[in-house]
C-alpha positions as CSV (number, residue, x, y, z in Angstrom):
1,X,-4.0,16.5,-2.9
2,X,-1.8,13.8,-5.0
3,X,-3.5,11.4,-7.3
4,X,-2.6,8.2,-8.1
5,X,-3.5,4.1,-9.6
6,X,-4.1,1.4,-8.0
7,X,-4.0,-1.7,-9.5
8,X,-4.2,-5.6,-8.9
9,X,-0.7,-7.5,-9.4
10,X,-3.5,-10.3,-11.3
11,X,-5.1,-10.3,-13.9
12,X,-4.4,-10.9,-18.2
13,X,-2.8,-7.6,-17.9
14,X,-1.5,-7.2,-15.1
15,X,-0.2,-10.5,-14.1
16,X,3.4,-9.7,-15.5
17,X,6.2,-7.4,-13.9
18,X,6.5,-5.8,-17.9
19,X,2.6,-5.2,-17.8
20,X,2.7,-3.2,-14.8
21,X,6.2,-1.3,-15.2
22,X,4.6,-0.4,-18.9
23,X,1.4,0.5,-17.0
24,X,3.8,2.9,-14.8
25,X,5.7,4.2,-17.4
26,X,2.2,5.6,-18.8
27,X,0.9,6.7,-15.6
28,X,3.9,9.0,-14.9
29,X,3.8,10.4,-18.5
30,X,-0.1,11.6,-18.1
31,X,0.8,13.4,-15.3
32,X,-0.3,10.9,-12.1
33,X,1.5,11.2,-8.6
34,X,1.9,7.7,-8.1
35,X,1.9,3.9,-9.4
36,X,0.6,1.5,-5.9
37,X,0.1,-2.1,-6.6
38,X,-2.2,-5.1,-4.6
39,X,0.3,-7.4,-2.9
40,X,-1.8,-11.2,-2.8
41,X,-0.2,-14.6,-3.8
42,X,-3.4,-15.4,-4.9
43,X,-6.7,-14.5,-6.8
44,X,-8.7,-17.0,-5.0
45,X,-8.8,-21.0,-4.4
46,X,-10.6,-22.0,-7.2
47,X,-9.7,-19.4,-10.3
48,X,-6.2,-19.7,-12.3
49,X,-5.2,-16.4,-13.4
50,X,-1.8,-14.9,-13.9
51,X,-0.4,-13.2,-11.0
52,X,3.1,-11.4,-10.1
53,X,5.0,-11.1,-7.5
54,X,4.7,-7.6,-5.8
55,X,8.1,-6.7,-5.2
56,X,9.8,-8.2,-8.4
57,X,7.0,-5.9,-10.4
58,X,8.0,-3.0,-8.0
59,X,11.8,-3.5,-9.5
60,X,10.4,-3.3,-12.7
61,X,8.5,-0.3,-12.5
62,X,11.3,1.4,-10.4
63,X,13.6,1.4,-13.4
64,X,11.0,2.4,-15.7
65,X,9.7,5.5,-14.1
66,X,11.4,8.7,-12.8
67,X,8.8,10.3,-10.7
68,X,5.8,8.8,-9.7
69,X,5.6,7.3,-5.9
70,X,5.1,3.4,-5.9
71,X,4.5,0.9,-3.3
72,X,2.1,-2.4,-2.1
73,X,-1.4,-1.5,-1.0
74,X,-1.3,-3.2,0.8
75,X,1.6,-5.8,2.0
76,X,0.4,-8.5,4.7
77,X,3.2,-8.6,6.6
78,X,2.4,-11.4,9.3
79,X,3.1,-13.6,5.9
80,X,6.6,-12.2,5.3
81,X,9.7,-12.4,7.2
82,X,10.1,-8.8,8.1
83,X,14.4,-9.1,8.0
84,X,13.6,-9.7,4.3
85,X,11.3,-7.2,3.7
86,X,13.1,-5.1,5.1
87,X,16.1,-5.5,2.9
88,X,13.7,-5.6,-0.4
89,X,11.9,-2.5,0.7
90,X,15.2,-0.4,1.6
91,X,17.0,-2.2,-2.4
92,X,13.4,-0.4,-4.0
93,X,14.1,2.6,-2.2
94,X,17.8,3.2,-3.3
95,X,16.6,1.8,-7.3
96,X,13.7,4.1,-7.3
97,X,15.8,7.0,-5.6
98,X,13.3,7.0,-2.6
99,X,9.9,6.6,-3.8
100,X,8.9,3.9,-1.7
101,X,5.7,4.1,0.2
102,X,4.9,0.7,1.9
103,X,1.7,-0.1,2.9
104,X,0.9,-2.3,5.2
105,X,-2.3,-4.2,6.6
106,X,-3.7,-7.8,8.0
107,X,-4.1,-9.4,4.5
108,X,-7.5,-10.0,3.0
109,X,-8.9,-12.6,2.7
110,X,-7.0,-14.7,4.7
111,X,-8.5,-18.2,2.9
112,X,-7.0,-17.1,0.2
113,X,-3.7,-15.5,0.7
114,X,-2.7,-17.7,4.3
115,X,-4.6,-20.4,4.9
116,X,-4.0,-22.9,1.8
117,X,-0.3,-22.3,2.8
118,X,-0.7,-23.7,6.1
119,X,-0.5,-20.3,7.7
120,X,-2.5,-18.7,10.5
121,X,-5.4,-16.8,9.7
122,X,-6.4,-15.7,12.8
123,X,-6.8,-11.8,13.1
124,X,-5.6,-11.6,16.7
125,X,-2.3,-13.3,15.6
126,X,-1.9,-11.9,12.4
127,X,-2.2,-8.1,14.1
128,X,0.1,-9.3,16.2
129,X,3.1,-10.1,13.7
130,X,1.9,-6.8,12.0
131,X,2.9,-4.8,15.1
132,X,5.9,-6.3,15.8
133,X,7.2,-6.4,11.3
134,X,6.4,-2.7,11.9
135,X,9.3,-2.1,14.8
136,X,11.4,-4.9,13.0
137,X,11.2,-2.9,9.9
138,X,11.7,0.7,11.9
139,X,14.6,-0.8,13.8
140,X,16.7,-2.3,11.2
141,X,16.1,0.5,8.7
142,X,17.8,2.6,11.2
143,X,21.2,1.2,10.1
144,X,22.4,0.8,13.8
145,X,23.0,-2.2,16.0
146,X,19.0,-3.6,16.6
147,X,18.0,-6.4,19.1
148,X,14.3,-7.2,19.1
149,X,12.2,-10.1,21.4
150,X,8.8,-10.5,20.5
151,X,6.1,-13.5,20.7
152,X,6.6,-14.0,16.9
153,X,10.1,-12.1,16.2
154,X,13.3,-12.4,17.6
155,X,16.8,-10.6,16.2
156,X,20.3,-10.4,18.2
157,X,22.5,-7.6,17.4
158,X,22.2,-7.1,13.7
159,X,23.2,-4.1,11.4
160,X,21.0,-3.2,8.1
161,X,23.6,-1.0,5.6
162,X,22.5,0.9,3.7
163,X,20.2,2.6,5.2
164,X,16.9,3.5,3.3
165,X,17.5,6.8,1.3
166,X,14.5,8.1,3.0
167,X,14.0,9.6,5.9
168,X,13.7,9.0,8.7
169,X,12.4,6.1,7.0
170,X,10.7,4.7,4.1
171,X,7.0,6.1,5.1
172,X,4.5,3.3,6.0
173,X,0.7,3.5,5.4
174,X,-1.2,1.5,7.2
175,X,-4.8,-0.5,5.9
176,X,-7.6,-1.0,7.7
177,X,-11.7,-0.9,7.6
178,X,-13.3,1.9,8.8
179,X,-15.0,2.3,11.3
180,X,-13.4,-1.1,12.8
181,X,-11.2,1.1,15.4
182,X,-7.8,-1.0,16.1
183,X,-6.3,-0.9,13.1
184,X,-6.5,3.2,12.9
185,X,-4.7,3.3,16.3
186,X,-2.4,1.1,14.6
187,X,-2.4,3.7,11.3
188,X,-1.8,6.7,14.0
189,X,1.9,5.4,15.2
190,X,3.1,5.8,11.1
191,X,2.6,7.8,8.6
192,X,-0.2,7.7,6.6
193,X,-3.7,5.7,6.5
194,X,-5.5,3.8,3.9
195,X,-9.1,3.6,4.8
196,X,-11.4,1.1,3.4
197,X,-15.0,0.4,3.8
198,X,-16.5,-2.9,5.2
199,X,-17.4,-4.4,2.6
200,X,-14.8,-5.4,0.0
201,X,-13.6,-2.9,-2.8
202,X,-15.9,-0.2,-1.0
203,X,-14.8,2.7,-0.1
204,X,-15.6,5.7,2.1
205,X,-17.5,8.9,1.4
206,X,-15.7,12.3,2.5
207,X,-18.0,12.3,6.0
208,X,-16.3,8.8,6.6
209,X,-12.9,10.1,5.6
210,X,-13.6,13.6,7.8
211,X,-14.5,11.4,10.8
212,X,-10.7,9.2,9.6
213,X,-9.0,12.3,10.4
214,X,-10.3,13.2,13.5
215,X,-9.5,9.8,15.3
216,X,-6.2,10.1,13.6
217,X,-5.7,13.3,15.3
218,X,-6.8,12.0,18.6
219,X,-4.4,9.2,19.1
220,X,-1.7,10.5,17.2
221,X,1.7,12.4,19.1
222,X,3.7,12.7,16.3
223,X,3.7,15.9,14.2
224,X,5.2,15.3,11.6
225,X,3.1,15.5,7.9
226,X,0.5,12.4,7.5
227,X,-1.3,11.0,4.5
228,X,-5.0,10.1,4.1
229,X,-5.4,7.9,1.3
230,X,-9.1,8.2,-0.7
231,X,-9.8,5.8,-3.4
232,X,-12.5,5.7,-6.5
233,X,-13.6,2.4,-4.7
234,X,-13.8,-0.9,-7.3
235,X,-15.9,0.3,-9.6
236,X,-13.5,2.9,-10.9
237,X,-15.7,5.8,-11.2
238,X,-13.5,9.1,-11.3
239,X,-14.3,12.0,-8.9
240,X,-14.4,15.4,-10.1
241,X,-14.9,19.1,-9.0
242,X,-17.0,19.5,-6.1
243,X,-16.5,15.7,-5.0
244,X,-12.8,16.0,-4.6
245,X,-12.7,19.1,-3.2
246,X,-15.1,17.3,-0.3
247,X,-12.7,14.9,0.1
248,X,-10.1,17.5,0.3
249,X,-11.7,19.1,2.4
250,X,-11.7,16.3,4.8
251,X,-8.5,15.7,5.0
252,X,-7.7,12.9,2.1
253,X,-4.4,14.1,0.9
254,X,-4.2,11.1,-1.9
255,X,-6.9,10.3,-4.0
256,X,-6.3,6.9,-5.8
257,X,-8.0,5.4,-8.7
258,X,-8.9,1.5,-8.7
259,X,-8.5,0.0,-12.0
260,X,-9.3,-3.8,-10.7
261,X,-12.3,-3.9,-12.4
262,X,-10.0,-3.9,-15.7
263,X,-7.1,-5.8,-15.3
264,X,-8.3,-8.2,-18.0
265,X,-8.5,-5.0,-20.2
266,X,-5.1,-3.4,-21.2
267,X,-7.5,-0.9,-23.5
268,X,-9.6,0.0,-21.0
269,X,-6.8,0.3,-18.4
270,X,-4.9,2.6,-20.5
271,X,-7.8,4.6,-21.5
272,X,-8.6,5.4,-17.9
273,X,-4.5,6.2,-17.0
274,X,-4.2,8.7,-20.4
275,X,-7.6,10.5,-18.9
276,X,-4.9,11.5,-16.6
277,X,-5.6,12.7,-13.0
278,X,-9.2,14.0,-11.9
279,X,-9.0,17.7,-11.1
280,X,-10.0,19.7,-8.0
């Protein structure tokens, strides 16, 4: 099992590309797996807090670590152009010397990060530019000739170079809230899942994650290796020993502490990064 942070891109200490690549930098040094950050444009309607974008902090923490894997958890992609993304995610890739993991989901909540921007916040429609960004992104990181027509997406014989140093590609994870189904058939076509519970910032217990794995075996055909992504849920509380080991055991191969609760708190941030990774 890898272990990792998670942390807002919001927040008095987090709200900066600087804060987060320093957050990084500290991470890798205490021995962590991986650095994954929230992707929202913003913390809700009616608060004002500082908030980065995503992808310029990814650049920033890119150049300041060597190791760790980083990424969005999770990017909503029906509110991105995937041509671009695609392009940002394969730059990150080559800068980071490919450590990209890019999650992916619907976008929550959508009255915060679609509708004030005009956007559609229906689910149907927004899983529907989700499915179709995914085989955008997997065709055009392919670095060959790609044509796609979709009901949201069209392209007409274009060529991405240089292809992501990855491969066969930059590996997606895919969000979703368990035990809504859809979205883990979705998760079974890539390459990793991150499971979340129905409520917001909960998470699931190791029977929840076992029961994860077995529909992911069931609907998936590929064989190649696959991630199950466990986190400490929002309240940060660490998992040790015999709790690991049960999510282990059920097939969580990431196990990802949530520091939300403390991006106003660069103290208590770093205090929880030097504990360094739980142990099994």
């Amino acid at each position: 099992m890898y272990f990792g942070i998670v942390t807002p891109n919001f927040g008095r200490c987090c709200g900066s590309a600087k804060d987060l690549a320093e957050l990084a930098f500290e991470a890798e040094n205490c021995g962590w797996d991986g650095f994954f950050i929230f992707d929202h444009i913003l913390y809700s309607i009616n608060d004002s807090v500082p908030l980065v974008d995503p992808w310029i902090a990814l650049v920033a923490i890119a150049v300041n670590t060597k190791r760790v894997r980083i990424g969005p958890l999770v990017t909503p992609l029906a509110r991105r152009r995937p041509w671009k993304l695609a392009r940002e995610a394969t730059s990150i890739d080559h800068l980071s010397g490919g450590r990209l993991t890019l999650g992916v989901g619907l976008g929550d909540p959508a009255g915060v990060d679609f509708a004030p921007f005009g956007e559609d916040c229906e689910t149907k429609v927004r899983a529907e530019r989700l499915d179709e960004a995914l085989e955008v992104l997997a065709g055009l990181w392919r670095g060959e000739r790609f044509s796609y027509a979709g009901k949201h997406y069209q392209l007409t014989n274009v060529q991405f170079l240089p292809r992501p140093l990855q491969t066969p590609r930059i590996p997606v994870w895919v969000a979703g809230r368990w035990p809504t189904r859809r979205p883990f058939v979705r998760a079974a076509r890539w390459d990793g899942v991150f499971p979340l519970g129905l409520a917001r910032g909960s998470r699931l217990n190791p029977d929840e994650i076992r029961s994860v794995a077995t529909f992911i075996r069931k609907h998936r055909t590929d064989t190649s290796p696959y991630d199950i992504v466990a986190t400490s849920g929002a309240n940060g509380q660490a998992d040790e020993g015999e709790a690991l080991r049960m999510y282990a055991e059920a097939g969580a191969t990431w196990w990802l502490q949530d520091l939300r609760n403390w991006c106003d708190s660069r103290q208590e941030m770093s205090n929880r990064i030097r504990n360094g990774p739980p142990t099994l």
